[in-house]
TORKE-126899 format. One line per 4 residues: number of its first residue (from 1); their letters; for each residue x, y, z of N, C-alpha, C. Coordinates in nm, 2 decimals. Last residue first. Example, Ala and Ser with C-alpha at 12.3 -4.5 7.8 and 13.67 -1.06 7.14 Angstrom:
2
2 = sa = 1.28 -0.22 0.71 1.37 -0.11 0.71 1.29 0.00 0.79 ~ 1.32 -0.57 0.78 1.23 -0.45 0.78 1.32 -0.33 0.78
END
This chain:
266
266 = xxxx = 16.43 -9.30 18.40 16.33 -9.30 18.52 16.35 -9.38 18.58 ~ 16.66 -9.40 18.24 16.68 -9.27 18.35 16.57 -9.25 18.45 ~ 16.80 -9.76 18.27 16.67 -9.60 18.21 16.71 -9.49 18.34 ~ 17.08 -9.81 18.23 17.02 -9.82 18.33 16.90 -9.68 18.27
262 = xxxx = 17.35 -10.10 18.07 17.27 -9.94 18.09 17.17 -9.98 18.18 ~ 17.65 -10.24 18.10 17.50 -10.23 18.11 17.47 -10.11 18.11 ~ 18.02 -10.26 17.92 17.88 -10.21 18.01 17.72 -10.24 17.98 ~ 18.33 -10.39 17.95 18.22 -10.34 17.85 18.12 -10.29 18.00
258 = xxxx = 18.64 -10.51 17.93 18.54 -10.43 18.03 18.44 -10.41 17.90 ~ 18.91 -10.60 18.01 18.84 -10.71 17.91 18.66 -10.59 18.01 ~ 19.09 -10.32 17.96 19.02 -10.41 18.07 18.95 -10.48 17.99 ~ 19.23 -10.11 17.88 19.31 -10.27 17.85 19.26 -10.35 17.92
254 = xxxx = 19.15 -9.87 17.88 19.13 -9.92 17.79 19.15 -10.07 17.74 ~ 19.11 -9.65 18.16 19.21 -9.79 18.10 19.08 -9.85 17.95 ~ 19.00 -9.41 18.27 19.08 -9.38 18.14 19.09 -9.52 18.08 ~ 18.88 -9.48 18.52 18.80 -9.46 18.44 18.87 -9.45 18.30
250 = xxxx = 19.13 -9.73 18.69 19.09 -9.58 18.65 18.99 -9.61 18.58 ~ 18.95 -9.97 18.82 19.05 -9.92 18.78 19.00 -9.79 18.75 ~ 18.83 -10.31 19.02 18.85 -10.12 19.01 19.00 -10.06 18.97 ~ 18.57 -10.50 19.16 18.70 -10.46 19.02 18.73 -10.36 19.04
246 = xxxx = 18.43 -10.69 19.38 18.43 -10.54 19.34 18.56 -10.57 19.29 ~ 18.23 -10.96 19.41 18.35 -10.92 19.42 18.33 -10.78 19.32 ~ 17.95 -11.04 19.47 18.01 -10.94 19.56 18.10 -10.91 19.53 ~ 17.90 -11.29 19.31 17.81 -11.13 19.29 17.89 -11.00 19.39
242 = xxxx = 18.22 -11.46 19.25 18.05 -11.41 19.31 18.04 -11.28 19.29 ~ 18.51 -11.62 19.16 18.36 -11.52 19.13 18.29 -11.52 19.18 ~ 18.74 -11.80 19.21 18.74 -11.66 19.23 18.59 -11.58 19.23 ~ 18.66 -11.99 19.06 18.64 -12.00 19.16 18.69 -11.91 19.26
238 = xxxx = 18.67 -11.92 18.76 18.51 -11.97 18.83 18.51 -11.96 19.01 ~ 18.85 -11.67 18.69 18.86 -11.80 18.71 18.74 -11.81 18.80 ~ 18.81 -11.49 18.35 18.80 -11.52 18.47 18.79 -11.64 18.52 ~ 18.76 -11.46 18.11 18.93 -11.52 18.15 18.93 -11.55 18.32
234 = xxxx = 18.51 -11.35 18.02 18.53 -11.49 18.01 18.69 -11.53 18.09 ~ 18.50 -11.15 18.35 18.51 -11.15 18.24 18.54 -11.30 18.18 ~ 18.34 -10.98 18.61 18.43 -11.08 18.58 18.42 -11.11 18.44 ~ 18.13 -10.86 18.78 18.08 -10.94 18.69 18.16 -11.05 18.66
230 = xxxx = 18.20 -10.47 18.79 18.15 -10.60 18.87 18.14 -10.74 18.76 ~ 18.41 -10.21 18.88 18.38 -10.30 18.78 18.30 -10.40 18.86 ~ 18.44 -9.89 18.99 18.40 -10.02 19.06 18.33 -10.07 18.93 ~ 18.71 -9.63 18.97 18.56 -9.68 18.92 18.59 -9.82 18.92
226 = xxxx = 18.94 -9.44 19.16 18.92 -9.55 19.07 18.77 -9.55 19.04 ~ 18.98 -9.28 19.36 19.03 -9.21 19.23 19.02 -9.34 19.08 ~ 18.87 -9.40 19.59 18.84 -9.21 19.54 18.91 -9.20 19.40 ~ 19.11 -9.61 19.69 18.98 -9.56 19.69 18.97 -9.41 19.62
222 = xxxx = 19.35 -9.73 19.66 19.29 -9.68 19.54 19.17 -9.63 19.53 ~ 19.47 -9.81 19.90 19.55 -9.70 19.83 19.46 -9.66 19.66 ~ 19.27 -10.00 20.00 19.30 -9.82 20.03 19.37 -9.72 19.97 ~ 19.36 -10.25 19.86 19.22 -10.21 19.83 19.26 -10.02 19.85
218 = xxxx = 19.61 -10.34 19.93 19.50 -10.36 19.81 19.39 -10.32 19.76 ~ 19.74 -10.32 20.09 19.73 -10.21 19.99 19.66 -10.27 19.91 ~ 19.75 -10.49 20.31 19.70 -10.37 20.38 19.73 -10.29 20.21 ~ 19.67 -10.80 20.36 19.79 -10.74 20.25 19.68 -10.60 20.23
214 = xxxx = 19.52 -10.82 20.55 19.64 -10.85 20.58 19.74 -10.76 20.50 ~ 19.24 -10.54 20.49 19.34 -10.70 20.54 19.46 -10.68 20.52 ~ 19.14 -10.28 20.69 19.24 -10.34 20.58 19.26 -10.46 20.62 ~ 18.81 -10.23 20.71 18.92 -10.27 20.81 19.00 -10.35 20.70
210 = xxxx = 18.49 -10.05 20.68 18.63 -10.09 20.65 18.75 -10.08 20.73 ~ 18.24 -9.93 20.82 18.32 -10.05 20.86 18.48 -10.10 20.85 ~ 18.12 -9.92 20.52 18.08 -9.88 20.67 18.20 -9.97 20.69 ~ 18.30 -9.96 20.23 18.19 -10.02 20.30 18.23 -9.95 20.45
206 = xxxx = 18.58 -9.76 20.00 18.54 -9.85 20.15 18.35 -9.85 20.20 ~ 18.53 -9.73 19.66 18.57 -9.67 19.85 18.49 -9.78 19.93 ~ 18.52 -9.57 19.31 18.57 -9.74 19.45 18.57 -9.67 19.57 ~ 18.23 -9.49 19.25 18.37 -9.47 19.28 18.38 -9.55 19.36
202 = xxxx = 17.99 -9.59 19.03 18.03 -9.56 19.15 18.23 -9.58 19.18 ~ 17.89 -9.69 18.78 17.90 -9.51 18.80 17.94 -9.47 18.92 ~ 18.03 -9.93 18.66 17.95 -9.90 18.71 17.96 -9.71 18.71 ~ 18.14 -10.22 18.38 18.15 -10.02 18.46 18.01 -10.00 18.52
198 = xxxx = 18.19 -10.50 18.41 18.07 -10.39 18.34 18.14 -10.29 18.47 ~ 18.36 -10.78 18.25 18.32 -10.72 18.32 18.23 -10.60 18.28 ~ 18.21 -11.04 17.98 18.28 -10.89 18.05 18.29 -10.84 18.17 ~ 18.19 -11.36 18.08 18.19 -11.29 17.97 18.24 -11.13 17.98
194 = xxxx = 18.12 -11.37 18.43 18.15 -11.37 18.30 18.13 -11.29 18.20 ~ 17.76 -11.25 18.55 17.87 -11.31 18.60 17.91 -11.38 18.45 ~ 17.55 -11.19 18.39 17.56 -11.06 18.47 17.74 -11.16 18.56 ~ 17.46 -11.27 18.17 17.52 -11.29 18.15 17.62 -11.15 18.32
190 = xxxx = 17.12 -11.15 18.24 17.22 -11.24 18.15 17.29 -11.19 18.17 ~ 16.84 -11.08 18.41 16.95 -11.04 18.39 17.02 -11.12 18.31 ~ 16.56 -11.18 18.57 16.58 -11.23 18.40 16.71 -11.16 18.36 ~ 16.60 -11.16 18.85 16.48 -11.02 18.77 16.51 -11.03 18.58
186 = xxxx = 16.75 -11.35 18.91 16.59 -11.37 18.94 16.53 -11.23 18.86 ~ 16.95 -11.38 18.59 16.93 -11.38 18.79 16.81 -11.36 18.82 ~ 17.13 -11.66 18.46 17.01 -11.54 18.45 16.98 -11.51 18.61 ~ 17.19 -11.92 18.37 17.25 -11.83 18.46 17.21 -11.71 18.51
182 = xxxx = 17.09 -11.99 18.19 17.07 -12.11 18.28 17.13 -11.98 18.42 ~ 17.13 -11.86 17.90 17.01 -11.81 17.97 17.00 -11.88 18.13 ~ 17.38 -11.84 17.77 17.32 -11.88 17.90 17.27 -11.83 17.96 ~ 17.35 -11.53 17.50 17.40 -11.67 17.61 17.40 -11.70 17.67
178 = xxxx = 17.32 -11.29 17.43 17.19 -11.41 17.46 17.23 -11.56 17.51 ~ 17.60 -11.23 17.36 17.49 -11.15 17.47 17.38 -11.26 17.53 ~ 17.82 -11.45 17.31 17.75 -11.36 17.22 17.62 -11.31 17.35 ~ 18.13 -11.44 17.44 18.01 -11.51 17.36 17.91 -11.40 17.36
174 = xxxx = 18.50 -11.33 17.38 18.34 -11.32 17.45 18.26 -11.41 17.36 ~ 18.75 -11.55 17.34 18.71 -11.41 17.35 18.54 -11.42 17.38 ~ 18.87 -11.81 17.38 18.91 -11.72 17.35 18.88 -11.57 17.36 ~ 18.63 -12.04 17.62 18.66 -11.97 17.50 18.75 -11.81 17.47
170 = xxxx = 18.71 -12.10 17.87 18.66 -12.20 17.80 18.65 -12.16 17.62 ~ 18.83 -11.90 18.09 18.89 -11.89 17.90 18.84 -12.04 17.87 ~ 18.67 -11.87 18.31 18.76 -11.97 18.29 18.87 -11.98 18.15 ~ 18.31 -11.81 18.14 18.46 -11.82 18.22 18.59 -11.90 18.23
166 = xxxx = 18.05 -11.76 18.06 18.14 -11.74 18.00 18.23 -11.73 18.11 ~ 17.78 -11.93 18.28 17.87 -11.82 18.24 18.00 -11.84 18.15 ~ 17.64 -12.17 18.28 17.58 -12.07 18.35 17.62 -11.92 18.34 ~ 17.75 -12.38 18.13 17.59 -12.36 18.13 17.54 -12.22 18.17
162 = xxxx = 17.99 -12.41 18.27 17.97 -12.41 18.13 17.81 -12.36 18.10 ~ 17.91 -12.34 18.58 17.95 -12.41 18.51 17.96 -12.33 18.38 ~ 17.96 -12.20 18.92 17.93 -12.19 18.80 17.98 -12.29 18.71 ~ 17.82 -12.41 19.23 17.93 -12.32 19.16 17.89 -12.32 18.99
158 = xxxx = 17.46 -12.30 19.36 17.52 -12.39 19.28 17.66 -12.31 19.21 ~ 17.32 -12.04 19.43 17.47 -12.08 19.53 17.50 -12.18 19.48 ~ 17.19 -11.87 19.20 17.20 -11.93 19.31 17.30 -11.93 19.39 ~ 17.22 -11.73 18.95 17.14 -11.76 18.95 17.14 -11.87 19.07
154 = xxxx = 17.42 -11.52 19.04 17.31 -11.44 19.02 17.19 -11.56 18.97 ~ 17.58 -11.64 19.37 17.57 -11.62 19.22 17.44 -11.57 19.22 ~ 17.49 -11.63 19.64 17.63 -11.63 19.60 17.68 -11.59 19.43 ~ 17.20 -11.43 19.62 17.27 -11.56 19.67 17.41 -11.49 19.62
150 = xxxx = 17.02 -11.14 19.57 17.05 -11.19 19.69 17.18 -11.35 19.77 ~ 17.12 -11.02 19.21 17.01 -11.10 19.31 17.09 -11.14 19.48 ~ 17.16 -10.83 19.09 17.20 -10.96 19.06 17.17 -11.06 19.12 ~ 17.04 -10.58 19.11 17.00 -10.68 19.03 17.04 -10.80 19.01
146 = xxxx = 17.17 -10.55 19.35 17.07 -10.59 19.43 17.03 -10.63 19.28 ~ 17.45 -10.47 19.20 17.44 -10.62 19.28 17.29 -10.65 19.34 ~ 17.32 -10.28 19.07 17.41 -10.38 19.01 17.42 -10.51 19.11 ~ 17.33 -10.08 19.28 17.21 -10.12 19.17 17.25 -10.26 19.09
142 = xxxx = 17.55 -10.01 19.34 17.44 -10.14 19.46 17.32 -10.15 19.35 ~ 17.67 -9.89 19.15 17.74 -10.05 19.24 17.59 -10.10 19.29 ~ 17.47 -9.82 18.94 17.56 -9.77 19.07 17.60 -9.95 19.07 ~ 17.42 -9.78 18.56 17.41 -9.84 18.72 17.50 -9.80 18.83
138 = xxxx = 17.46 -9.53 18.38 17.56 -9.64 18.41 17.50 -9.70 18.52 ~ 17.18 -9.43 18.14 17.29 -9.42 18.25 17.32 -9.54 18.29 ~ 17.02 -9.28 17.86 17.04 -9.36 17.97 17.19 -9.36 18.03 ~ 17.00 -9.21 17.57 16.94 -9.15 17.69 16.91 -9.25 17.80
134 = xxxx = 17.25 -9.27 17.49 17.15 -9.31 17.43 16.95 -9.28 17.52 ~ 17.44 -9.08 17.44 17.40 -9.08 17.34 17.27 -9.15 17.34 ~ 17.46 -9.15 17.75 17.41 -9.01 17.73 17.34 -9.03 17.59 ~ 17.61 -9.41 17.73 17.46 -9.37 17.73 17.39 -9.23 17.70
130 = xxxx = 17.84 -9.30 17.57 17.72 -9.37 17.48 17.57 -9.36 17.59 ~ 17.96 -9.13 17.75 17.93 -9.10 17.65 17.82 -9.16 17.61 ~ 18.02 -9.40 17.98 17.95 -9.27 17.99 17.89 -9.15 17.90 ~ 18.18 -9.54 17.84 18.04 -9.62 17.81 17.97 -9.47 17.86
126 = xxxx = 18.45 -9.36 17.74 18.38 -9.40 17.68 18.19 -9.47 17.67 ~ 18.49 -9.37 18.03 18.47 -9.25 17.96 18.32 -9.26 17.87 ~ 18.60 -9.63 18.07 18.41 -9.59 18.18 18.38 -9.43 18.13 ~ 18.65 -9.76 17.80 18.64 -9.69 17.92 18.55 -9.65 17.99
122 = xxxx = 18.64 -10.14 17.58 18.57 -9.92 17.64 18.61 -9.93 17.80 ~ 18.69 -10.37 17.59 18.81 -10.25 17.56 18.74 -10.15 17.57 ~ 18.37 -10.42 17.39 18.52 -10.46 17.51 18.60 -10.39 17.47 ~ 18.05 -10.52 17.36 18.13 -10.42 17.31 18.27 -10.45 17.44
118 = xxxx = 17.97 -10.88 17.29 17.93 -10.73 17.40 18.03 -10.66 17.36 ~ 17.79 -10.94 16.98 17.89 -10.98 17.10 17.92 -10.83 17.15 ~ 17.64 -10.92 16.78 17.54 -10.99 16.93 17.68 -10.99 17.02 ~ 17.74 -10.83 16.61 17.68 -10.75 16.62 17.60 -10.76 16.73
114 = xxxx = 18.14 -10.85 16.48 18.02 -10.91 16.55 17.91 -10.85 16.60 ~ 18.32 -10.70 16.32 18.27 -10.67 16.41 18.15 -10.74 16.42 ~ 18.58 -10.93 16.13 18.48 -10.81 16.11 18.39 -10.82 16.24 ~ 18.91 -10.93 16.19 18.79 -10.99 16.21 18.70 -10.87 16.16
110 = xxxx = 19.26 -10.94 16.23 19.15 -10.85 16.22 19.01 -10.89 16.17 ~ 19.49 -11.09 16.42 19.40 -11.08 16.30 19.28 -10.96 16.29 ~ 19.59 -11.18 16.69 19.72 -11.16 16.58 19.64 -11.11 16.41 ~ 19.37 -11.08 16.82 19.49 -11.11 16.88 19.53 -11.04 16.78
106 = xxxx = 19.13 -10.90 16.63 19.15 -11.01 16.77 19.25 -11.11 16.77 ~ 19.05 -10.62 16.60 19.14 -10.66 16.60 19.12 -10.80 16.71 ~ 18.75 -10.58 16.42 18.81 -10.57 16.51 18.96 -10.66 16.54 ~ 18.63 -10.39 16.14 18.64 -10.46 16.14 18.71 -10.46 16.31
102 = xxxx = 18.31 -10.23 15.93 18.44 -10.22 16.05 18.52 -10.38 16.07 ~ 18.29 -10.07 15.61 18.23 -10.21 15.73 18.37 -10.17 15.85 ~ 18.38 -9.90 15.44 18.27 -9.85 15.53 18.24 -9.96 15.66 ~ 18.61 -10.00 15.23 18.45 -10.06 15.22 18.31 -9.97 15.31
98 = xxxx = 18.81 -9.96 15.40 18.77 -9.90 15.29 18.64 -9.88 15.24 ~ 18.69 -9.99 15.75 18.78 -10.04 15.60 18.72 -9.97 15.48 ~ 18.85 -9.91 16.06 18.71 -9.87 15.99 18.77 -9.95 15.83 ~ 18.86 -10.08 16.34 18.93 -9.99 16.27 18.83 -9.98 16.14
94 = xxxx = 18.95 -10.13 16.71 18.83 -10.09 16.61 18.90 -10.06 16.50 ~ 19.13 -10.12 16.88 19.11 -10.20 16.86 19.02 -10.18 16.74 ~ 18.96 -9.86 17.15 19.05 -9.94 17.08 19.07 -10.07 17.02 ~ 18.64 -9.71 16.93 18.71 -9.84 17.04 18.90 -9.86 17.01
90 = xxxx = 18.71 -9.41 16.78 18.63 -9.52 16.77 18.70 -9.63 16.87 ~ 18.89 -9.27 16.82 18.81 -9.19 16.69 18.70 -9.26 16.69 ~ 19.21 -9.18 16.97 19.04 -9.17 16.97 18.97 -9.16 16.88 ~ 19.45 -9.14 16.88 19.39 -9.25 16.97 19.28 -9.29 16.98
86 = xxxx = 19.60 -8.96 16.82 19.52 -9.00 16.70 19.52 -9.14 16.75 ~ 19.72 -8.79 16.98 19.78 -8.90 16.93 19.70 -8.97 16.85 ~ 19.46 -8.63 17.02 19.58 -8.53 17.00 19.66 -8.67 16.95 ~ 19.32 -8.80 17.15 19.29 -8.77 16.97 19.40 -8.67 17.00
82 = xxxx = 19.38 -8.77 17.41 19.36 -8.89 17.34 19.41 -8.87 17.18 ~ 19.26 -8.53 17.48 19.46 -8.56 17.50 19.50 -8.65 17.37 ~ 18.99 -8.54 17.44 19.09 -8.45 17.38 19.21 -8.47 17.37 ~ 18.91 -8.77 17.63 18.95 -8.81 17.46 19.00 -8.67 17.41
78 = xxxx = 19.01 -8.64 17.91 19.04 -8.77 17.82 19.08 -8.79 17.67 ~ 18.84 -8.45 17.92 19.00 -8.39 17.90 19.07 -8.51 17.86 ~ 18.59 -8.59 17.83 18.66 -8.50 17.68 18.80 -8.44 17.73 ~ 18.60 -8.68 18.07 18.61 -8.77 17.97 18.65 -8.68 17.86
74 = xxxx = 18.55 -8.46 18.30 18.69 -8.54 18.29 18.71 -8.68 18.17 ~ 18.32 -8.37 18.17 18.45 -8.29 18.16 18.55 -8.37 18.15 ~ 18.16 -8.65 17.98 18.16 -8.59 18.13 18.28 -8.46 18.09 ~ 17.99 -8.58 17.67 18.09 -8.65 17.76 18.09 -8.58 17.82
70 = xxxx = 17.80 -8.50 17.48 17.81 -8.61 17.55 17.92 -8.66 17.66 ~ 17.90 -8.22 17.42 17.74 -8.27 17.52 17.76 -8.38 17.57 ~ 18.08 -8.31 17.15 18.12 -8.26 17.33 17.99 -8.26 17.47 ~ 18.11 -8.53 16.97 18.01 -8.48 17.03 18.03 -8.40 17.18
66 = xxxx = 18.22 -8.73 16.91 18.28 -8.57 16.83 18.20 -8.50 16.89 ~ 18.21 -8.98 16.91 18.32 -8.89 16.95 18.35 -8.77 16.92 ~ 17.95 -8.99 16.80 17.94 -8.98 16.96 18.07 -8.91 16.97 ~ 17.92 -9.05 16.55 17.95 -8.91 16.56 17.98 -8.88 16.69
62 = xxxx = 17.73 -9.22 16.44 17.64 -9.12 16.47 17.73 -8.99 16.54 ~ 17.89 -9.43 16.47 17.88 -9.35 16.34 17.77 -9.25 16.35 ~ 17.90 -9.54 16.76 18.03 -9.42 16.66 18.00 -9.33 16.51 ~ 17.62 -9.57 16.80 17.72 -9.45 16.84 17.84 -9.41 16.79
58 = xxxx = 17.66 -9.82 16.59 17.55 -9.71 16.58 17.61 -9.53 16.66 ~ 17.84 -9.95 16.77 17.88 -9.90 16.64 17.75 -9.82 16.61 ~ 17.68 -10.02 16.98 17.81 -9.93 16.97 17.84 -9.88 16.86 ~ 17.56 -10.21 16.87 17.45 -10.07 16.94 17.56 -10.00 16.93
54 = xxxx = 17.75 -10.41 16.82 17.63 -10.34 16.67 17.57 -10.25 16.74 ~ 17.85 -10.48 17.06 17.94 -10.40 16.95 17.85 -10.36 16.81 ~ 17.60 -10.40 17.30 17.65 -10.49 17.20 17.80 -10.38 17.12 ~ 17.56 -10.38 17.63 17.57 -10.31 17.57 17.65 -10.40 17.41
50 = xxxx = 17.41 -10.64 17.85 17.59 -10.58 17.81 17.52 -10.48 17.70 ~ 17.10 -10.73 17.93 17.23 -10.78 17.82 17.33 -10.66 17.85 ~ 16.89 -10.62 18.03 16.91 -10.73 18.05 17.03 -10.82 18.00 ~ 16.95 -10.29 18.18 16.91 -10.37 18.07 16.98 -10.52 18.12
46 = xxxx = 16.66 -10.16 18.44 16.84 -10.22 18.40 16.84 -10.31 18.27 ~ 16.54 -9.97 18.61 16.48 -10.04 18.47 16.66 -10.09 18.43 ~ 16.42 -9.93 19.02 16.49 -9.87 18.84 16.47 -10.00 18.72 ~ 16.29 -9.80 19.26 16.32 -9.90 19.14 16.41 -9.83 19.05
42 = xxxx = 16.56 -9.66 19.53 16.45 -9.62 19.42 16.45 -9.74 19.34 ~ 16.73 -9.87 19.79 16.70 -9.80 19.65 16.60 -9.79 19.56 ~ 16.95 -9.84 20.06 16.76 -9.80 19.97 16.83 -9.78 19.88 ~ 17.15 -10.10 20.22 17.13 -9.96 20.11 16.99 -9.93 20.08
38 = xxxx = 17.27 -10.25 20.45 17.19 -10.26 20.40 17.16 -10.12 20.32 ~ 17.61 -10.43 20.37 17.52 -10.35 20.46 17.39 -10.30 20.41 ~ 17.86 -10.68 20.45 17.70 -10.64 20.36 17.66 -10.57 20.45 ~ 18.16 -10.53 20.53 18.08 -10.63 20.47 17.92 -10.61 20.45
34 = xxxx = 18.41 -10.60 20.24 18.38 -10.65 20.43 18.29 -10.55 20.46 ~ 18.48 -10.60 20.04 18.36 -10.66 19.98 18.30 -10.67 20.16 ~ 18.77 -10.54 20.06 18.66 -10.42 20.05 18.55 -10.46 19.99 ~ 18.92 -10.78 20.14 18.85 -10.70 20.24 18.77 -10.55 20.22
30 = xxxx = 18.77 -11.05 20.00 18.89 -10.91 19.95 18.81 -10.83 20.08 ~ 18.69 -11.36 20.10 18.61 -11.25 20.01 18.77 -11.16 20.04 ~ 18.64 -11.70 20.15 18.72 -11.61 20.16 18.66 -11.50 20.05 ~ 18.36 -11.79 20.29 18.47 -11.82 20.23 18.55 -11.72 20.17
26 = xxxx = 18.13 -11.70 20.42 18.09 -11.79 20.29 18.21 -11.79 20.23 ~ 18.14 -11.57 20.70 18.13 -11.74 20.67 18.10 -11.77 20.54 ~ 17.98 -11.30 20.63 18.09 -11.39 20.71 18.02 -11.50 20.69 ~ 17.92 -11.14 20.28 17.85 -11.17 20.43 17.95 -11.26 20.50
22 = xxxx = 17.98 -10.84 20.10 17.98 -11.06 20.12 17.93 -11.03 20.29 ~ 17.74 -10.59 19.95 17.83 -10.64 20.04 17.87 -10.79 20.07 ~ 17.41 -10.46 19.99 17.54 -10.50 19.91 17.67 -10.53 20.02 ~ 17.11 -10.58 20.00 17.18 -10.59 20.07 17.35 -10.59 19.99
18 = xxxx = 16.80 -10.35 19.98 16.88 -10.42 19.95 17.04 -10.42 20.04 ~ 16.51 -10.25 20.05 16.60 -10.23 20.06 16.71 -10.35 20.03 ~ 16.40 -10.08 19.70 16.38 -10.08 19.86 16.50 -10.17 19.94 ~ 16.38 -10.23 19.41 16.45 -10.12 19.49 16.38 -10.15 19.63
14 = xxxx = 16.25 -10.40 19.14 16.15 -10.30 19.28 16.27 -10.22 19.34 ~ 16.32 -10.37 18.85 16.38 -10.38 18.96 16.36 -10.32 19.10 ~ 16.25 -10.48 18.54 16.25 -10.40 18.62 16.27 -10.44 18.77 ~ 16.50 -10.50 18.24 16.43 -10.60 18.37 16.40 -10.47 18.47
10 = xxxx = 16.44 -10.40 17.91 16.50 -10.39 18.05 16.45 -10.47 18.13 ~ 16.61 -10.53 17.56 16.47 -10.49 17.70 16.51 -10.45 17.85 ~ 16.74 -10.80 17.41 16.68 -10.68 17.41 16.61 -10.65 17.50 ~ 16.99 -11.00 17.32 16.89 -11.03 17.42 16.85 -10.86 17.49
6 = xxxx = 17.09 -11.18 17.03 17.08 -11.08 17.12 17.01 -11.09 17.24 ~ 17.28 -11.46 17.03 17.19 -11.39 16.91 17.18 -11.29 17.08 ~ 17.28 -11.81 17.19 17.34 -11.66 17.12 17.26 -11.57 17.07 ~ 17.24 -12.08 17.22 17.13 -11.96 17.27 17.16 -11.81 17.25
2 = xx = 17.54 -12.26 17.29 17.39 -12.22 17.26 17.33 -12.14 17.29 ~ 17.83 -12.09 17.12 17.76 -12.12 17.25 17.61 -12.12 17.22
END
C-alpha cells in the first residue's frame, strides 16, 4: 500500500463539546448508536497511528507479562488463569525463534513480525497493560469519536475507497500504520476507519434515550459486561462503516481482528 512505514506523535484535541452518537436521517444505524448526544471533554493528546507490532514487541521483551503493576486486577485474574495453560507469554499468535527474532502466525505460515503493521489479536487486557508500560491510556468512546471528527467518515461524507481505508479484505491482513494518509481526520488521525479495530476504555451501555430495535437482543443483553471497539477492521464491509458504529466484546477475546490507540495522560 502506498505511503506505509510508520506514522509517530500525538494529534492534539481541543475537547469541549462534542457530539457522540448517529444522528436521524443518515441511513440505517444499530440501535445503540440511537442517538447523538452532546458530551464535554477535557483536551487530550491521541496518537495518530494504532499501536505497532515493533512498539509491542519492545513491551513483551521488557517483561510486560510478568509485570503485576501493570495490569488491571481483572486482567492478571486473566493472564494468571491464562499462563496456567501456557497461553500467555506474548500475543496470541506470536512465537519467539531460536534465533531471539519473533515470528507471527498468518493463516497456514509463520512470517517474521512486521514492525510498521498495527499489533492484532490483543485484548483490551492486554492493550491496558502496555499503556501502563508505556505511560499512557486507552481513549474513551467519545474521545475516539470527537477525534474522529464530526462527518460520516473521519475524512468526510465521501463513501470509503481504496485510497481512504483498509477494507473490504482488498488485502489479506493489515497495511502498514502510515497508510492512507487521504483518509486522515481533521486533527491528522490515520487509519482511524479500517485496518483494526481499536479498544477503547469505555464499557458498552446504552446512549440517553435507549430504545431497543426490532431485533431486541442485540445490543441490551451485553451492556455492563463488554468493552466498545470502534474503527472496523481491513475485513470489514465499506458499506457497513462510519465513525458511529460501536463493536463490543468481552475484554478477555483474543479472536478480534483488534489492536489499539493510545491516549497521553495529561
Amino acid at each position: 500500500v502506498p505511503g506505509g512505514g510508520p506514522h509517530p506523535g500525538d494529534a492534539e484535541v481541543p475537547g469541549g463539546t462534542c457530539w457522540l452518537g448517529a444522528r436521524p436521517g443518515g441511513g440505517f444505524v444499530f440501535d445503540n448508536e440511537q442517538w447523538a448526544h452532546a458530551v464535554e471533554l477535557a483536551p487530550f493528546r491521541i496518537a495518530r497511528a494504532p499501536v505497532t507490532q515493533g512498539e509491542f514487541r519492545v513491551f513483551v521483551e521488557d517483561g510486560g507479562y510478568e509485570q503485576r503493576a501493570l495490569w488491571s486486577a481483572e486482567g492478571w485474574v486473566w493472564r494468571s488463569a491464562a499462563q496456567a495453560h501456557d497461553l500467555v507469554c506474548w500475543p496470541v499468535y506470536w512465537r519467539r525463534e531460536p534465533d531471539g527474532g519473533w515470528s507471527r502466525r498468518r493463516y497456514d505460515r509463520w512470517v517474521p513480525l512486521e514492525p510498521h503493521l498495527p499489533v492484532h489479536f490483543v485484548n483490551a487486557h492486554e492493550a491496558e497493560a502496555f499503556c501502563r508500560w508505556a505511560g499512557r491510556r486507552l481513549p474513551s468512546e467519545a474521545e475516539w469519536e470527537c477525534a474522529a471528527g464530526p462527518a460520516r467518515y473521519p475524512w468526510g461524507d465521501e463513501p470509503p475507497s481504496s485510497a481512504h481505508a483498509e477494507l473490504d479484505l482488498c488485502a489479506d491482513e493489515p497495511c502498514e500504520v502510515g497508510a492512507h494518509a487521504t483518509g486522515d481526520s481533521p486533527h491528522g488521525l490515520r487509519q482511524m476507519l479500517g485496518n483494526v479495530w481499536e479498544w477503547t476504555a469505555t464499557p458498552f451501555g446504552p446512549y440517553p434515550g435507549f430504545e431497543p430495535g426490532p431485533y431486541a437482543e442485540y445490543s441490551a443483553p451485553w451492556f455492563g459486561n463488554h468493552r466498545v471497539l470502534r474503527g472496523g477492521a481491513f475485513a470489514t464491509r465499506a458499506r457497513l462503516l462510519r465513525s458511529t458504529w460501536r463493536n463490543f466484546y468481552t475484554p478477555d477475546r483474543r479472536d478480534v481482528l483488534a489492536g489499539f490507540r493510545t491516549c497521553a495522560l495529561d
